[in-house]
RODO-2510 file (C-alpha; in nm, 4 decimals, decimal comma):
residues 260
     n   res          X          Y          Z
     1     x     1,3231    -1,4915     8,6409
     2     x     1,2241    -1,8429     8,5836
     3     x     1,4671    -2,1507     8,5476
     4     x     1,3644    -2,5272     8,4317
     5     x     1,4976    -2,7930     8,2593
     6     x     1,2797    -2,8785     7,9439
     7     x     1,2535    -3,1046     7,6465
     8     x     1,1020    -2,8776     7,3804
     9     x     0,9354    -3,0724     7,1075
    10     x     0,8884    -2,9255     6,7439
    11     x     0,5566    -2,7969     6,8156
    12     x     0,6733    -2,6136     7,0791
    13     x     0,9881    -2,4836     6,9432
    14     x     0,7311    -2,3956     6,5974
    15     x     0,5189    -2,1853     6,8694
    16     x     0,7857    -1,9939     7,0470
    17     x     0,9372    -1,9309     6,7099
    18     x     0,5785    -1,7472     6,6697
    19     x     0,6864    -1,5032     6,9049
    20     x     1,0800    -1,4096     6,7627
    21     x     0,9986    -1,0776     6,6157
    22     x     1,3198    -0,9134     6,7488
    23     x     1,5989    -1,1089     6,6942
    24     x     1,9457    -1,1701     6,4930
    25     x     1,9703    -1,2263     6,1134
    26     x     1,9232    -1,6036     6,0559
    27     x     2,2085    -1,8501     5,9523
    28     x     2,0731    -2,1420     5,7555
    29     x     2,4512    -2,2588     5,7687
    30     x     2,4069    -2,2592     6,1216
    31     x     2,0678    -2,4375     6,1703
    32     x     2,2173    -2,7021     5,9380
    33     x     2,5072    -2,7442     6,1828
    34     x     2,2726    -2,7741     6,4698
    35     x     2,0265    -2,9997     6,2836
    36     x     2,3285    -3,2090     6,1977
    37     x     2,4006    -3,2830     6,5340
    38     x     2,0299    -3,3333     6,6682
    39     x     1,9953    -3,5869     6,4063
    40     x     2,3301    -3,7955     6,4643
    41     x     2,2557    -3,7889     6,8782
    42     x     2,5431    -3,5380     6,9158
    43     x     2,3180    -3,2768     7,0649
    44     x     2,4602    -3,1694     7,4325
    45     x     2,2537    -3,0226     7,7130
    46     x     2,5979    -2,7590     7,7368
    47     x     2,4183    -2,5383     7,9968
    48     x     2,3315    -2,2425     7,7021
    49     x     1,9184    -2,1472     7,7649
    50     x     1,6717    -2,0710     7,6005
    51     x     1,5626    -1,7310     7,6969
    52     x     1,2363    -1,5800     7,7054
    53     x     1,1492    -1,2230     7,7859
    54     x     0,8757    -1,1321     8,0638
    55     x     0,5732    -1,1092     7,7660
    56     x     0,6535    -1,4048     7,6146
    57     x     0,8523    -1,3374     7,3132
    58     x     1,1561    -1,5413     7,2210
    59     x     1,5126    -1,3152     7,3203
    60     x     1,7200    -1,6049     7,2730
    61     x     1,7805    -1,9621     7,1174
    62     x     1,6124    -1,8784     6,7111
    63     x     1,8839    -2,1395     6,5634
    64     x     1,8525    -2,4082     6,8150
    65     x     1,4736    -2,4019     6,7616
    66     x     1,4875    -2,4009     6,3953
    67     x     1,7193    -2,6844     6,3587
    68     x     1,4621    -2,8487     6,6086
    69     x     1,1704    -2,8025     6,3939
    70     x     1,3648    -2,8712     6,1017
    71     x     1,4722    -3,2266     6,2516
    72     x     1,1445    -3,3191     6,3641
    73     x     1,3357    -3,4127     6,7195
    74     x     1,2982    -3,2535     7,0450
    75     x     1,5613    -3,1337     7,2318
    76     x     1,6508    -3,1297     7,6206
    77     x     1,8013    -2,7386     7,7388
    78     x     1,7314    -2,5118     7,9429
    79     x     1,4623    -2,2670     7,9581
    80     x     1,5240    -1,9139     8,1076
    81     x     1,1768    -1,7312     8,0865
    82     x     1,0286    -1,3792     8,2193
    83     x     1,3440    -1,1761     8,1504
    84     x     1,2840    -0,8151     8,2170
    85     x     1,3941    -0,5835     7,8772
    86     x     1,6601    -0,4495     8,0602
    87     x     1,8852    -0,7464     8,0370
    88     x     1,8311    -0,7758     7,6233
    89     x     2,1872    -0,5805     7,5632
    90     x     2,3549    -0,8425     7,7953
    91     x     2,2764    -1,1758     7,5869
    92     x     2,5742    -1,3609     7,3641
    93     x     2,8161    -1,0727     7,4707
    94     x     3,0537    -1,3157     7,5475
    95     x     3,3852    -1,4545     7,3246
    96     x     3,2705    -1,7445     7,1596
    97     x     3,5201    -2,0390     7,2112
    98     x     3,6863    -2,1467     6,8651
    99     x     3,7685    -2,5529     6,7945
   100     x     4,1154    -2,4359     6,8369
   101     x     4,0368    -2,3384     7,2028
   102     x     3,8061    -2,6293     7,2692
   103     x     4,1499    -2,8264     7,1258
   104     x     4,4046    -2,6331     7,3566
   105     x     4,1647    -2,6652     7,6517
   106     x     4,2242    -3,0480     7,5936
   107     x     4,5890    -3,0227     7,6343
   108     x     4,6489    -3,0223     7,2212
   109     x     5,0071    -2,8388     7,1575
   110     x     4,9324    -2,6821     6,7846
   111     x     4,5923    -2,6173     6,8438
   112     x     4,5336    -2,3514     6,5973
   113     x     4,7023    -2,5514     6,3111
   114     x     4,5536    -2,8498     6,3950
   115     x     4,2224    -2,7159     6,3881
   116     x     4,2469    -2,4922     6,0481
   117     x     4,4654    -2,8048     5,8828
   118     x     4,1451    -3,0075     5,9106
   119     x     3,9608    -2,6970     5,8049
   120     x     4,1202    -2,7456     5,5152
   121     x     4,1315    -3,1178     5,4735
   122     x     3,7696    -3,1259     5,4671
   123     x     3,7427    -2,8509     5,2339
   124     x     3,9737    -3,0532     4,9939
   125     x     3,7295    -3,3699     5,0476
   126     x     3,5129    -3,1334     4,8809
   127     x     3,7203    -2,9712     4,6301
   128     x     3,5955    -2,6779     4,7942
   129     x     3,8637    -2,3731     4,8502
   130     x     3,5777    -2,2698     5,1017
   131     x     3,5504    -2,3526     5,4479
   132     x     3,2770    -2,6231     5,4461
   133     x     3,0314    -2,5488     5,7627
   134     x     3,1261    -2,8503     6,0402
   135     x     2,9949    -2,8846     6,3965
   136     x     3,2581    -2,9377     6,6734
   137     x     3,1176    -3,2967     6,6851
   138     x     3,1325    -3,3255     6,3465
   139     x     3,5388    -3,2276     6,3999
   140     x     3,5738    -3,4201     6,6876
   141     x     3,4907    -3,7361     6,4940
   142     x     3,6871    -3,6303     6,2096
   143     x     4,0156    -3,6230     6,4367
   144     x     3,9319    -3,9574     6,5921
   145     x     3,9228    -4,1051     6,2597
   146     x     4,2198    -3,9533     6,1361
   147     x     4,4697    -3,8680     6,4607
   148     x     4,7924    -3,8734     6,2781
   149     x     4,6664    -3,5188     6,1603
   150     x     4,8226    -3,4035     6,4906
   151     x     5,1538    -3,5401     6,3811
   152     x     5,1415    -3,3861     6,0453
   153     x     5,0443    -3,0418     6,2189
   154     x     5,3490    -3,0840     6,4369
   155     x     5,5739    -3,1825     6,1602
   156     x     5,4617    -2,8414     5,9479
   157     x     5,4413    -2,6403     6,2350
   158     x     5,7081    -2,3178     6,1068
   159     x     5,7928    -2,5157     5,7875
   160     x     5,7352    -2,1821     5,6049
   161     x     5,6023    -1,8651     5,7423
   162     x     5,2570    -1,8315     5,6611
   163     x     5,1322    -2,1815     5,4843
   164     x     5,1728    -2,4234     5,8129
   165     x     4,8059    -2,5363     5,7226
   166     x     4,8263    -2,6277     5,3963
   167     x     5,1581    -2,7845     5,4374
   168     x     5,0215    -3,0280     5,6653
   169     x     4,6986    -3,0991     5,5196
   170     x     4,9070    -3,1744     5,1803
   171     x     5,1779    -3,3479     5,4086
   172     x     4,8548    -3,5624     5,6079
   173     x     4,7172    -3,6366     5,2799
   174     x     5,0188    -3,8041     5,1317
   175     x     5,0575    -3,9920     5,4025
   176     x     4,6951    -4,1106     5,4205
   177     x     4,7431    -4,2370     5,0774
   178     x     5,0462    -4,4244     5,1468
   179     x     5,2961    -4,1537     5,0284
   180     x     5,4627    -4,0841     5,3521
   181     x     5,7982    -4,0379     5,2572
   182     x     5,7056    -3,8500     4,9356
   183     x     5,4893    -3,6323     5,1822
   184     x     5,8426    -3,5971     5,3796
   185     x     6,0535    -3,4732     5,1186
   186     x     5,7919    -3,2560     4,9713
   187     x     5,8090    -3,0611     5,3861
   188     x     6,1726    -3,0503     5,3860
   189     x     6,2111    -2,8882     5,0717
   190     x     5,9633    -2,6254     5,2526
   191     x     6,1551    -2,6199     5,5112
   192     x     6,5437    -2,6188     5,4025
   193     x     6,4706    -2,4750     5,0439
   194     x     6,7062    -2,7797     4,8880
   195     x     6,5876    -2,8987     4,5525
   196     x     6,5455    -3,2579     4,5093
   197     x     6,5664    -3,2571     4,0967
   198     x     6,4925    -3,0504     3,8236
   199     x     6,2018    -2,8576     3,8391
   200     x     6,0956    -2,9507     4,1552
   201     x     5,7595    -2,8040     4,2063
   202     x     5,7559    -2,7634     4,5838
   203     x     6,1294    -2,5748     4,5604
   204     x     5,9732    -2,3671     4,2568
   205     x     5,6545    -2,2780     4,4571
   206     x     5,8928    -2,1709     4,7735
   207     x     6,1193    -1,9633     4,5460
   208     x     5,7829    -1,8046     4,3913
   209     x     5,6270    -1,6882     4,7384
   210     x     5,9411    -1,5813     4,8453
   211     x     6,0554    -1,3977     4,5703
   212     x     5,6383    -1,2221     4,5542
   213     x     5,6315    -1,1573     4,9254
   214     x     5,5605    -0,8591     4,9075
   215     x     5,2933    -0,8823     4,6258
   216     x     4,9843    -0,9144     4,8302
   217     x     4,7409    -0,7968     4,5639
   218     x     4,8274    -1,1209     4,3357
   219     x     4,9750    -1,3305     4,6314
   220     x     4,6783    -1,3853     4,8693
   221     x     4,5814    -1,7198     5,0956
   222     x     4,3682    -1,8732     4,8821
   223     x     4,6428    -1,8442     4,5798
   224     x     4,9284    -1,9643     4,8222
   225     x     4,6796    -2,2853     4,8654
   226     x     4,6088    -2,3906     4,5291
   227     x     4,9804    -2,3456     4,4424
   228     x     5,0904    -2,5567     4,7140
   229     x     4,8008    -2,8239     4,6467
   230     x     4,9136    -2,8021     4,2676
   231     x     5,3012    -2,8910     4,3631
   232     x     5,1885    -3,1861     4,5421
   233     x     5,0408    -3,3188     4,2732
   234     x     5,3118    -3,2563     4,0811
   235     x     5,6091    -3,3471     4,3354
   236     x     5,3778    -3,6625     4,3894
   237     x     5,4303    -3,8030     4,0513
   238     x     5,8230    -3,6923     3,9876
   239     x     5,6834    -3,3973     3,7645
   240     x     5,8099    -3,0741     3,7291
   241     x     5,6935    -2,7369     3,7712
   242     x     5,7962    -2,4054     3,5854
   243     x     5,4665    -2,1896     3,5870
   244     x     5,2956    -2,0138     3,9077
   245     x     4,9574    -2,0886     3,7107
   246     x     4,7326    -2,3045     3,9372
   247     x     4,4607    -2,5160     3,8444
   248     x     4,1069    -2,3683     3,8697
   249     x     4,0592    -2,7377     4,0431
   250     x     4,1313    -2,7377     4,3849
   251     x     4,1938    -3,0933     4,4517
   252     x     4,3887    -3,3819     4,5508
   253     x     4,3087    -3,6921     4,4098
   254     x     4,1856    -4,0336     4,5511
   255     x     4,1182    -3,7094     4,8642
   256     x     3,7700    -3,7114     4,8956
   257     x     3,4170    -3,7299     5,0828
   258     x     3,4486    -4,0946     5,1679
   259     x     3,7828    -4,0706     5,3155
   260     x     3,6272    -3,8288     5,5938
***
C-alpha cells in the first residue's frame, strides 16, 4: 500500500475515472454538492482518500472526481493506491456522520431540530416540500447568517409531539420578517392549546392532528407541514381557519432564495 498527498487536476481525475468500472451507482445530487463546494473554496483536505486498487482501477473517490472534472479545479486529498482486492468489502463501511452530529459534536443542545428546522427553511426558500440537496458548508454558512434559528429550535423544542421542525422554521420565519411576537403566540397556542380568537388557525390545526392521530394514511409529515405553513399564513394576517384543506403551494411569503 501506497500513501501521498496529491493535488489531482481534471485531467487526472478524467483518467482515473477511465478506470471506475466497478463501483457504486452515481449521485448527480451528490457531485453537485461536491462541485458546489470546490467552486466556492469550501473544499477540505478532511483526511478521506482516494483509493486505488493494486491494477490500477479506481475502488474509491467516483463523486469527488466527478465534481472535480465537472469544476474544472483540482483538488488537494489523499491518494491511497495498490490496494490488494481483499480489502474492497471494507471501504465506506462506516456510519456516516449527519449535520446533526457534526452540530452536537460542536456543543449545539437541539442538534437534531436545529439541523432538520433549517432543512426545512431552505426548502421553504424554495417552495420546495423536498429536501433541497445542501453541503455541510453550505449549512454552516446558512446558520452563521441566520443564528437566531437556534433560539427558535429551542423555543419549539416539545411544543407539540411530532412537528418541532416546522414549528420553528414557521416560528424563525416570523421572526425574520419582523413578526416576532405574532410568531410567539402562534407557538403557545401549539403549546397550551388556548385559542386566541375565533377561528384561530393554529388552535384549529392542533385540534385537527390531534383529533386524526391516529389517521396515518391521510395524516402523514408532509401533510402536517403544509397545514402548519398554511395556519401561519393565516394566524399571520388575523384570518381564520375552518378547513384542513392545504394549499398545493408550499410557501411563506416575502420567505425566499435571497433571504438564504
Amino acid at each position: 500500500m501506497k500513501i501521498e498527498i496529491a493535488t489531482i487536476t481534471p485531467y487526472m481525475a478524467e483518467k482515473l475515472l477511465k478506470s471506475n468500472i466497478q463501483n457504486r451507482r452515481v449521485k448527480l445530487h451528490q457531485i453537485d454538492s461536491l462541485k458546489r463546494d470546490i467552486l466556492s473554496g469550501n473544499w477540505k483536505e478532511n483526511g478521506d482518500a482516494i483509493r486505488i486498487h493494486q491494477n490500477g482501477t479506481l475502488m474509491d473517490g467516483q463523486h469527488r472526481l466527478m465534481a472535480c472534472v465537472s469544476a474544472n479545479v483540482p483538488i488537494k486529498t489523499i491518494v491511497v493506491s495498490e490496494l490488494d482486492d481483499d480489502v474492497k468489502s471494507t471501504i465506506d463501511c462506516g456510519v456516516k456522520r449527519k449535520y446533526n452530529d457534526h452540530l452536537s459534536l460542536r456543543g449545539f443542545s437541539y442538534s437534531t431540530q436545529i439541523a432538520s428546522t433549517m432543512t426545512l427553511l431552505i426548502g421553504l426558500a424554495h417552495n420546495s416540500a423536498s429536501v433541497i440537496a445542501s453541503t455541510y458548508s453550505e449549512r454552516d454558512k446558512f446558520l452563521e447568517n441566520h443564528p437566531r434559528v437556534i433560539d427558535s429550535a429551542a423555543k419549539c423544542h416539545k411544543a407539540f409531539k411530532g412537528v418541532h421542525s416546522i414549528l420553528s422554521a414557521v416560528h424563525y420565519i416570523g421572526c425574520y420578517l419582523g413578526k416576532e411576537t405574532k410568531a410567539n403566540e402562534f407557538v403557545n397556542v401549539w403549546k397550551t392549546g388556548d385559542k386566541t380568537y375565533y377561528g384561530d388557525p393554529a388552535h384549529f390545526a392542533r385540534e385537527y392532528l390531534i383529533k386524526n392521530i391516529g389517521n396515518a394514511k391521510n395524516i402523514n409529515i408532509a401533510f402536517k407541514n403544509r397545514l402548519i405553513v398554511h395556519s401561519w399564513n393565516k394566524f399571520s394576517n388575523n384570518d381564520p381557519l375552518f378547513r384542513s384543506v392545504a394549499p398545493d403551494t408550499y410557501c411563506i411569503p416575502n420567505w425566499n432564495k435571497n433571504c438564504l
